[in-house]
VOGU-3710 file (C-alpha; in Angstrom, 3 decimals, decimal comma):
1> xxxxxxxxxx> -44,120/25,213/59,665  -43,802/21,929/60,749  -44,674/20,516/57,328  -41,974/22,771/55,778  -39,418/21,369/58,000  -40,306/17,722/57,749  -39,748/18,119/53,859  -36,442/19,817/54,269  -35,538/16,669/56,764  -36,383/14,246/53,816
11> xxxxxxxxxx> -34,467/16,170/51,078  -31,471/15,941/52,941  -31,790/12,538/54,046  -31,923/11,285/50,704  -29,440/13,391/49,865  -27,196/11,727/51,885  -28,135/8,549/51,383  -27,841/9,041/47,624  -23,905/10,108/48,030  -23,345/7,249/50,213
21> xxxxxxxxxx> -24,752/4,635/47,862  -22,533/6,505/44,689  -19,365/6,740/47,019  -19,993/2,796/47,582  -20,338/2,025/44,196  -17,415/3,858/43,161  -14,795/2,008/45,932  -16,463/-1,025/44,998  -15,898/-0,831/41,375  -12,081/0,658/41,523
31> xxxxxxxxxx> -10,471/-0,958/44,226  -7,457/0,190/45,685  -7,119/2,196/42,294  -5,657/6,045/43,211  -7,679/8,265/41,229  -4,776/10,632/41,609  -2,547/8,502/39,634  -5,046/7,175/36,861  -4,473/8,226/33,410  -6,189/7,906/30,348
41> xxxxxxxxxx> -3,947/7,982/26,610  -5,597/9,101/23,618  -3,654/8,567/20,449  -5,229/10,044/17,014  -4,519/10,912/13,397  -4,732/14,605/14,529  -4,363/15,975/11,220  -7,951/14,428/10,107  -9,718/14,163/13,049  -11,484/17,810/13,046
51> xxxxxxxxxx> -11,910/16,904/9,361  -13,741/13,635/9,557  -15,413/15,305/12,282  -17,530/18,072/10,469  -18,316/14,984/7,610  -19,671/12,661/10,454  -16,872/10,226/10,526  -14,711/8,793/12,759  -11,070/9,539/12,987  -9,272/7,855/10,976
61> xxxxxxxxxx> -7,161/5,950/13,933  -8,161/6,015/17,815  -6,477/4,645/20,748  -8,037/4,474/24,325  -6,354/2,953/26,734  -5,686/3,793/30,549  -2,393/3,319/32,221  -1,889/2,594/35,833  1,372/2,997/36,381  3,259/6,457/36,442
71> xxxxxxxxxx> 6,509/5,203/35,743  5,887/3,411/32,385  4,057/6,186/31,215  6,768/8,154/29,339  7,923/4,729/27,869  3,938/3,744/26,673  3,780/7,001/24,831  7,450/7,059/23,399  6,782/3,608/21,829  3,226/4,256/21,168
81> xxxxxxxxxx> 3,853/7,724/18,666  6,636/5,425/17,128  4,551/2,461/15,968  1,367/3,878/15,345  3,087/6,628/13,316  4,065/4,216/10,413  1,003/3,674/9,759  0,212/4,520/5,789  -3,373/6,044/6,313  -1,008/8,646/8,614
91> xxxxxxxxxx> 1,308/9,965/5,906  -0,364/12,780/5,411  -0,815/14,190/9,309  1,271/13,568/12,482  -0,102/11,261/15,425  0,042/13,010/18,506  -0,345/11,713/22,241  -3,266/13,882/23,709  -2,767/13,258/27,584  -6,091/13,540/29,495
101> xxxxxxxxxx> -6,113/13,825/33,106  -2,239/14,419/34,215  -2,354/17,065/36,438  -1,252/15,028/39,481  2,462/14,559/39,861  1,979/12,044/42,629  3,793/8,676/42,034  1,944/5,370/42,743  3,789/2,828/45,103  5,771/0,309/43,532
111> xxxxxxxxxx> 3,988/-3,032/43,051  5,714/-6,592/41,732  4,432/-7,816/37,944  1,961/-10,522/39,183  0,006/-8,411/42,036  -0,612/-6,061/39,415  -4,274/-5,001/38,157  -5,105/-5,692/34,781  -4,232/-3,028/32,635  -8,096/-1,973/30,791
121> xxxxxxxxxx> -7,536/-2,077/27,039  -10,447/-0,909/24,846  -11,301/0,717/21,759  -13,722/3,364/21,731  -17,402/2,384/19,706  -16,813/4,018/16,744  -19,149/4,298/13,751  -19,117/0,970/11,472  -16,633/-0,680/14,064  -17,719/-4,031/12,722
131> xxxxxxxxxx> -16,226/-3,158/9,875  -12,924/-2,147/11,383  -10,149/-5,067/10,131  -7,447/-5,983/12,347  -3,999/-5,261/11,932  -1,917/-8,047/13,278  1,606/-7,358/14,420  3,767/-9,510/16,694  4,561/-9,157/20,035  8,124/-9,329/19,540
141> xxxxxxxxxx> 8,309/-5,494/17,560  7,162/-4,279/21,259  10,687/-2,681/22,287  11,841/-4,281/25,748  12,665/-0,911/27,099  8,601/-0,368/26,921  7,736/-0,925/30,908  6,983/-4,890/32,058  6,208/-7,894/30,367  2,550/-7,440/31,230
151> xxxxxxxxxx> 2,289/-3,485/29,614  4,458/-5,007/26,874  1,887/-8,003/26,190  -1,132/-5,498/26,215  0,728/-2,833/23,545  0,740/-5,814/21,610  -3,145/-6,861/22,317  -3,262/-2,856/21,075  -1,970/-3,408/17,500  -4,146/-6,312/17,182
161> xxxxxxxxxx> -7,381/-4,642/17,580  -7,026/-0,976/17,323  -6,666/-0,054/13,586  -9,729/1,770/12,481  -8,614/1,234/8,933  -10,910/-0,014/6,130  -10,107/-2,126/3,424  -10,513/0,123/0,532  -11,573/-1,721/-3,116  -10,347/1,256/-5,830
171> xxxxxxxxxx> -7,448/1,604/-7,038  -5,267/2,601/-10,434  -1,850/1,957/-11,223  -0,470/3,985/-14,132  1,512/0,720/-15,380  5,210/0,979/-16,141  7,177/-1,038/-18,693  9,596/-3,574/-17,397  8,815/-2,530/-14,009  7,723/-5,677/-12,586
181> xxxxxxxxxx> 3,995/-4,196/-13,256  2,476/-7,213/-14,535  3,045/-8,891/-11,163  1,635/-6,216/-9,478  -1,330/-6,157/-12,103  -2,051/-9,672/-10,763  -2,254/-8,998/-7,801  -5,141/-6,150/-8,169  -6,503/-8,560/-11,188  -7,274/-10,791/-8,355
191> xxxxxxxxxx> -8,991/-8,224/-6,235  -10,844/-7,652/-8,659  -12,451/-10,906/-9,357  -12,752/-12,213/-6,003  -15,068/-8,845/-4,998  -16,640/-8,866/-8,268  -15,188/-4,818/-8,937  -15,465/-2,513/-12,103  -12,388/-3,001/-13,751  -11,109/-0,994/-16,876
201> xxxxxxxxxx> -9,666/-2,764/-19,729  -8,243/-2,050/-22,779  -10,695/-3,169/-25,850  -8,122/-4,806/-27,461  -4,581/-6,132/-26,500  -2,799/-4,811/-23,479  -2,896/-1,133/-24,251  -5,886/1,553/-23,288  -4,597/3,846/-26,408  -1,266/4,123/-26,277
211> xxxxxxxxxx> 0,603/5,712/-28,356  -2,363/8,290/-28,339  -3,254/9,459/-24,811  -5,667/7,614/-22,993  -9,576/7,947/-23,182  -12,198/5,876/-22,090  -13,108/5,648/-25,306  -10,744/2,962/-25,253  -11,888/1,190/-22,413  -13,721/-2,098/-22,758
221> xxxxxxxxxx> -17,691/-1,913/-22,620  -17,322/1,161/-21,071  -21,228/2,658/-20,572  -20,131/5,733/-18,358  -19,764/4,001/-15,259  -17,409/4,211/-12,190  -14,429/2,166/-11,934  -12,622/0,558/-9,117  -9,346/-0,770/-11,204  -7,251/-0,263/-13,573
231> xxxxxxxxxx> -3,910/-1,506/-14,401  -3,194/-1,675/-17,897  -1,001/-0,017/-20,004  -1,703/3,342/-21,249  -0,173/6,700/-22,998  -0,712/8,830/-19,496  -1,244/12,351/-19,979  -3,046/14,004/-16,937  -5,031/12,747/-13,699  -8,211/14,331/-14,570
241> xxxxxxxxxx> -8,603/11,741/-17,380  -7,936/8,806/-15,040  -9,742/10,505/-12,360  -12,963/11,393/-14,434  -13,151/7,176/-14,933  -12,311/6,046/-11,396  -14,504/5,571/-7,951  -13,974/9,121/-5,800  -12,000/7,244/-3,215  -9,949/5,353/-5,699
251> xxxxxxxxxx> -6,156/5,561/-4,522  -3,678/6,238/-6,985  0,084/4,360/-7,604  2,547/3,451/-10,059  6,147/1,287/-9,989  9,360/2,419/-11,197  12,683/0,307/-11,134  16,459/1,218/-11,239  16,878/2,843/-14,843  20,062/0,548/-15,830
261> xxxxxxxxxx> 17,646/-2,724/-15,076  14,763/-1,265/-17,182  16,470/-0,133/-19,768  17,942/-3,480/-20,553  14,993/-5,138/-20,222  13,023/-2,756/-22,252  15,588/-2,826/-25,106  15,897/-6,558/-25,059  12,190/-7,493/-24,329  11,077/-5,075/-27,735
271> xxxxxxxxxx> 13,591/-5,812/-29,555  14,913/-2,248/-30,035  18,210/-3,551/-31,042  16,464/-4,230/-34,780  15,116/-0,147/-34,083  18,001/1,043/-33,989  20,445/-1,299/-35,900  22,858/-1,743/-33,061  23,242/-4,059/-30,071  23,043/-2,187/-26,839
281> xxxxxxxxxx> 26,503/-2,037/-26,199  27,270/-0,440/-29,510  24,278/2,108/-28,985  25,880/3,200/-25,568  28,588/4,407/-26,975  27,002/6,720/-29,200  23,372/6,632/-28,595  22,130/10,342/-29,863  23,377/9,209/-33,400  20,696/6,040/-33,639
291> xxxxxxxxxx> 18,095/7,843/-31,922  18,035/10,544/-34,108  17,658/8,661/-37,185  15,525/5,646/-36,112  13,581/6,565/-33,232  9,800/6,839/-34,090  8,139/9,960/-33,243  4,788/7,899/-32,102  5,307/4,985/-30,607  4,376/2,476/-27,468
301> xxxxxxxxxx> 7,753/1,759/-26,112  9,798/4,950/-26,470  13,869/4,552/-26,930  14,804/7,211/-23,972  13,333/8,117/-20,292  10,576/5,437/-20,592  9,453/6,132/-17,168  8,960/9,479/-17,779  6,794/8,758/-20,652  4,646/6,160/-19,169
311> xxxxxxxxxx> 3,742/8,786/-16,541  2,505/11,713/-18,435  6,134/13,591/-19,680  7,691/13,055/-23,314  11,198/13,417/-22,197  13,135/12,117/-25,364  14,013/15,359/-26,799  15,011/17,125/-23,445  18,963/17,789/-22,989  20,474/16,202/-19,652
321> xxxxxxxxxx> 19,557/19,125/-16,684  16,342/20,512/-18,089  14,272/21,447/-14,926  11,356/20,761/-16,401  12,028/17,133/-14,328  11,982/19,315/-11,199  8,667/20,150/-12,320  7,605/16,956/-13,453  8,459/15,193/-10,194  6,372/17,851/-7,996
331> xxxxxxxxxx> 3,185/17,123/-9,983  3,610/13,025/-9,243  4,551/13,196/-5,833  0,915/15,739/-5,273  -0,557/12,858/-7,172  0,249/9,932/-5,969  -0,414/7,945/-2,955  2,058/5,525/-3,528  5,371/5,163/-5,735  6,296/1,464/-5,363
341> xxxxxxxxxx> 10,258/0,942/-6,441  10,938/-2,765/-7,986  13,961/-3,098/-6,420  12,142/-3,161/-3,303  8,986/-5,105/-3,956  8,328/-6,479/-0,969  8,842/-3,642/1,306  6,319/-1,629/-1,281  3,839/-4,365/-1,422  4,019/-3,668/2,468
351> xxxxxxxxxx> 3,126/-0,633/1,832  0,635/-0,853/0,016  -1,146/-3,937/2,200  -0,776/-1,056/4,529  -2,662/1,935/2,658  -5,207/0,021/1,348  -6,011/-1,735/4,621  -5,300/-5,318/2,690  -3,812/-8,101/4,095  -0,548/-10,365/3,425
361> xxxxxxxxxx> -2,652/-12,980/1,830  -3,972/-10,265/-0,932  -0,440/-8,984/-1,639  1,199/-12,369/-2,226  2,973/-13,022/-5,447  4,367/-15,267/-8,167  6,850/-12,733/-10,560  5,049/-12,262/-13,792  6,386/-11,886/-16,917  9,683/-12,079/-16,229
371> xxxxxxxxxx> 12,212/-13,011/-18,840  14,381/-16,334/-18,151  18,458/-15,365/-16,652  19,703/-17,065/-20,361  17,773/-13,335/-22,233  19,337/-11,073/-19,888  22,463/-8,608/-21,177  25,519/-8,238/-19,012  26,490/-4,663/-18,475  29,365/-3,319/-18,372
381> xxxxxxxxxx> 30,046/-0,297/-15,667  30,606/1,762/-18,719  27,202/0,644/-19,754  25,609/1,127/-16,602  27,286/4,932/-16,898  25,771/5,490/-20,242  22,167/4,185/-20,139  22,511/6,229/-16,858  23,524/10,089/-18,418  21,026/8,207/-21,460
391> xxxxxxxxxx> 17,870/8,367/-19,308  18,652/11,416/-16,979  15,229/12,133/-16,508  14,266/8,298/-15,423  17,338/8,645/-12,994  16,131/11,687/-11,364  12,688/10,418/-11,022  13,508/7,216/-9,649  16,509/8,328/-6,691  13,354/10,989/-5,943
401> xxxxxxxxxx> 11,074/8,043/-5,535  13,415/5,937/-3,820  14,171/8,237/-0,850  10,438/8,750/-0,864  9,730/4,874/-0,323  12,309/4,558/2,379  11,010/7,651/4,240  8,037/5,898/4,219  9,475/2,797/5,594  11,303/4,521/8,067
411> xxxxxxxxxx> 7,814/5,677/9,311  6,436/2,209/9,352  9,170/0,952/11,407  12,068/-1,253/10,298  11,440/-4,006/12,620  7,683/-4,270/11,953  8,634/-4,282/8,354  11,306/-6,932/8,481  9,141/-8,673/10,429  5,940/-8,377/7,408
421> xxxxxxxxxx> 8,175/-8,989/4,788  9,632/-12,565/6,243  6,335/-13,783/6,650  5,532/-12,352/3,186  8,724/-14,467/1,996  7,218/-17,611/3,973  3,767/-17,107/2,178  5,449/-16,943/-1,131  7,175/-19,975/-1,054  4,414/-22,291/0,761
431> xxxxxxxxxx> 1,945/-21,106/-2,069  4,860/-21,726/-4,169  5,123/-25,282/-3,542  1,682/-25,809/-3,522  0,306/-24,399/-6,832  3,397/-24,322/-9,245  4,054/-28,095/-11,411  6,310/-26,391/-13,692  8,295/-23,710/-14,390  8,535/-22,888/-18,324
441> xxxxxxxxxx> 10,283/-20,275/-20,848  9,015/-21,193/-23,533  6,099/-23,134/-25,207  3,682/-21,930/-23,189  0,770/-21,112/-25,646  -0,751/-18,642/-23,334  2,417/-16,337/-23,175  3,571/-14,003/-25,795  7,269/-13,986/-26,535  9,690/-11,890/-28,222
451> xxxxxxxxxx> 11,395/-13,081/-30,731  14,278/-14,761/-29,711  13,833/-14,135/-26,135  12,746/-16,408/-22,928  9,880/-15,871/-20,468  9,222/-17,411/-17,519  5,433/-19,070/-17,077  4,296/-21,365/-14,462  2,143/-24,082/-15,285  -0,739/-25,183/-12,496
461> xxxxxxxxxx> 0,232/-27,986/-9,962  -3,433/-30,158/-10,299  -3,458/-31,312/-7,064  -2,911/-27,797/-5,351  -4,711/-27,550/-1,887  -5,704/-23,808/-2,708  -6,818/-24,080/-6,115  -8,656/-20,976/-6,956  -5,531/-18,500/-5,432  -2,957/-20,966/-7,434
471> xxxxxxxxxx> -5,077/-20,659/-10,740  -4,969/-16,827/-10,058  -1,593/-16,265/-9,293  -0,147/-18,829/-12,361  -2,391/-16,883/-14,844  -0,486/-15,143/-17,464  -1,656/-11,446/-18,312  -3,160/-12,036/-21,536  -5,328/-15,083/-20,076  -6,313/-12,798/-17,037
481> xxxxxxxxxx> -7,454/-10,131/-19,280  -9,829/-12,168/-21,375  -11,130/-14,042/-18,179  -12,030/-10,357/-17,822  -13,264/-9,194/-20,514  -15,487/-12,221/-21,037  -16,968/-12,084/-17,483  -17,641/-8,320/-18,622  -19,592/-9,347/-21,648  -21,734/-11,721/-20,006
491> xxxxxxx> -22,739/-9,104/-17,875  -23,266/-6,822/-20,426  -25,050/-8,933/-22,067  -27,598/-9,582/-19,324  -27,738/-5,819/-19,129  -29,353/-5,642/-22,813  -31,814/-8,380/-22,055
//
C-alpha cells in the first residue's frame, strides 16, 4: 500500500512540475503578448490549393503572417486580397483571407509606434522554397490607409519574399503580322539562348508552313522531341498541333494591335498596293471590288481580317456580323493564357513578367522591325472608318482582347503597374544608351526590306558595358534565327557522332 501511494506521489509531482516548466517557457517566450488578441492571416490561391494538394504540391501562393494589433486587422486584409489578387498565376481562382483563430472580440490596449513588438513575418517551408523567386514591389504601392508605418513597412517586406511563383521556361506565341511580334520574338529568342531551351524553327525563312497549316514537319531538325519555344510565323489551325510539339507546362500567348494600325502596316510593309492595283486610299473606297479579283486564294499575308487568320479562322469571305466571330473568340480566350495588345506593350509585357514568373530585366526591349515614320500612310478618319467595317472580324477580336487585358490590369493593380512599367521605361533607355551606336533604315545588310520602304535597325555600340544583352537585343530576326539554327546543327551534329 505504501508503495502504491509513494508512486502516485511521484506521478503527480512531476506532473506538476512538468506544467510549471511549459507555463514558464511559454511567458518567457511571448511576453506581454495576449493570446486572446493574437491572430494568425492565411492568404492562398484557394481555387488550386485542394488541387495541388492531391498532386503533392504546394499552393500555388501562401501567406503566413500574424498580426498583433486588432485594429489594423480589417485594413491588413482589405489591402492584402487587393494586391495579392493581381497576381497573374491567380487569374484563374479568387484569393481569399482564411482567418485562423478570431474568436475573441477583445481589443488590445492602445500602444505608440516605437514601443511596439515586432510584427513576425514568415513564409511557411514549402516544397522547393529555394527555388521560390522574389517578387519585388515598392514600398510606396502600400496604401497609407493600411494601419502604421511599421505594419505598412512589413506588407512591403511581404511582397518581397512571399511569391511562391516559379519561373516557368515554355512558352509559344502564335505570331501576328505587324503586331509588334518580332520584338516580342526577341525577347523569348533570348530566353532561349541564355537557358540553352528547345526552340522550334522554321526550316527555312521565317515561316513554319504557312500558307499550308502548320506541322512539325516543318520545324527545323525536328527528331520528335519536346519544345519549350516557339515564335515564328505560322498558318495556325488548331492547339492540338502546337500542343502535340510543346513541353506540357508550356504557356500559350499571342499579340494583336488596333486593326487601323495593322492594316496599314500590313498593306504597306507587303506591298499589297501592287496586289491589288490601288493605293490604300483608293482601295477604301471600294475595297470588295479589288479583293475579289486580285486577292489570292492561298497566300501568307491575307488582304482582309489578318488577325483572324494568323490565329486559326479564314475570315476573308465572311459578310460583316457573321457570329461565327462570337465563336471564334470563345475558343481563344479557353486557349490562351495571355492576349498581349500592342498598343499597350508595356503594360502586357508586365503581364507577362508576371505569369511566367520572369523578371523586368528578361522583358526589356529594343522595337524590332519597325518601319522608319518617312514609310508610314496618313489616314484619313474616313480611312480609319473603312479599314474598320473592312476587317470586322479583326475589330471584334481585338476590343474583346482589349477589355480582357485591362481586366487583367485592373487585377494587378494600377499603381503597382505604373509603378513596373516606369522602371521598365528607365531600363529601356539606360540599355538604350549603352548598347545602341546607330540607328539605321536602311543599308543594313542583315535586314530585309520592302521595296521602297524604310526599317529601322540598330547597329551595336562596341564599347557597351553589357555586351552579350546589347548583342541580343540589336539582333535583327533573320540573324537571330540562324544563330539558332546553327547552334541547333552543331548539336545535332554531335548527336550523330
Amino acid at each position: 500500500m505504501a508503495k502504491v501511494m509513494w508512486q502516485s506521489f511521484c506521478f503527480l509531482s512531476l506532473v506538476v512540475i512538468t506544467s510549471v516548466v511549459v507555463i514558464s517557457w511559454h511567458l518567457f517566450n511571448n511576453g506581454d503578448r495576449d493570446p486572446s488578441v493574437h491572430r494568425h492571416v492565411h492568404l492562398v490561391h484557394t481555387d488550386r490549393l485542394d488541387r495541388n494538394s492531391k498532386r503533392g504540391n504546394p499552393p500555388d501562393l501562401l501567406f503566413h503572417w500574424d498580426v498583433d494589433k486588432r485594429s489594423d486587422y480589417d485594413a491588413v486584409m482589405d489591402f492584402m486580397e487587393q494586391g495579392v489578387a493581381g497576381h497573374p498565376q491567380n487569374q484563374r481562382g479568387d484569393i481569399a483571407a482564411r482567418k485562423l483563430d478570431l474568436n475573441s472580440d477583445s481589443e488590445p490596449d492602445s500602444t505608440d509606434d516605437e514601443n511596439w513588438t515586432k510584427n513576425k513575418l514568415q513564409v511557411d517551408n514549402l516544397p522547393g522554397e529555394e527555388n521560390v523567386k522574389k517578387v519585388n514591389v515598392s514600398e510606396s504601392l502600400v496604401p497609407k490607409e493600411v494601419g502604421t508605418s511599421r505594419l505598412r513597412a512589413d506588407v512591403a517586406k511581404l511582397y518581397n519574399v512571399t511569391s511562391t511563383c516559379k519561373p516557368l521556361q515554355s512558352i509559344a506565341m502564335i505570331k501576328t503580322h505587324k503586331c509588334s511580334s518580332s520584338t516580342l520574338q526577341n525577347i523569348l529568342f533570348r530566353k532561349a539562348e541564355d537557358l540553352d531551351l528547345q526552340v522550334a524553327l522554321p526550316a527555312t525563312s521565317v515561316y513554319m508552313g504557312s500558307p499550308s497549316y502548320f506541322s512539325r514537319r516543318y520545324i527545323h531538325l525536328d527528331r520528335g522531341q519536346k519544345y519549350n519555344i516557339m515564335a515564328s510565323h505560322m498558318r495556325f489551325r488548331s492547339p492540338r498541333d502546337v500542343k502535340q510539339v510543346m513541353m506540357d507546362d508550356a504557356k500559350y500567348i499571342t499579340i494583336l494591335r488596333d486593326p487601323v494600325k495593322q492594316y496599314e502596316s500590313i498593306f504597306t510593309y507587303y506591298g499589297l498596293q501592287k496586289r491589288f492595283k490601288a493605293r490604300l486610299h483608293d482601295f477604301l473606297k471600294s475595297p470588295e471590288r479589288h479583293f475579289r479579283l486580285f486577292e489570292p486564294r492561298m497566300t501568307r499575308v491575307v488582304g482582309r481580317n489578318p488577325m483572324c487568320y494568323d490565329n486559326g479562322w479564314d475570315a476573308r469571305l465572311f459578310p460583316e456580323g457573321n457570329t461565327r466571330i462570337d465563336q471564334f473568340i470563345t475558343i481563344l480566350e479557353e486557349w490562351y493564357d495571355l492576349v498581349l495588345i500592342a498598343e499597350y506593350f508595356d503594360e502586357s509585357l508586365i503581364l507577362l513578367k508576371d505569369l511566367m514568373c520572369w523578371t523586368l530585366d528578361d522583358v526589356v526591349y529594343f522595337s524590332q522591325n519597325a518601319r522608319n515614320k518617312d514609310s508610314v500612310v496618313s489616314l484619313s478618319s474616313e480611312d480609319k472608318v473603312a479599314i474598320h467595317k473592312w476587317n470586322w472580324a479583326d475589330s471584334k477580336l481585338y476590343v474583346h482582347f482589349n477589355k480582357s487585358l485591362w481586366q487583367k490590369i485592373e487585377q494587378y493593380g494600377k499603381e503597382r503597374m505604373e509603378l513596373e512599367v516606369n522602371i521598365l521605361t528607365q531600363k529601356k533607355e539606360k540599355l538604350a544608351a549603352d548598347c545602341i551606336g546607330q540607328t539605321v533604315k536602311e543599308g543594313d545588310k542583315r535586314m530585309w526590306y520592302p521595296s521602297g520602304i524604310k526599317v529601322n535597325s540598330f547597329l551595336l555600340n562596341p564599347n557597351a558595358v553589357h555586351k552579350h544583352l546589347c548583342e541580343q537585343m540589336t539582333r535583327p530576326e533573320n540573324t537571330f534565327l540562324n544563330k539558332l539554327r546553327e547552334k541547333q546543327m552543331m548539336s545535332f551534329r554531335r548527336g550523330r557522332r
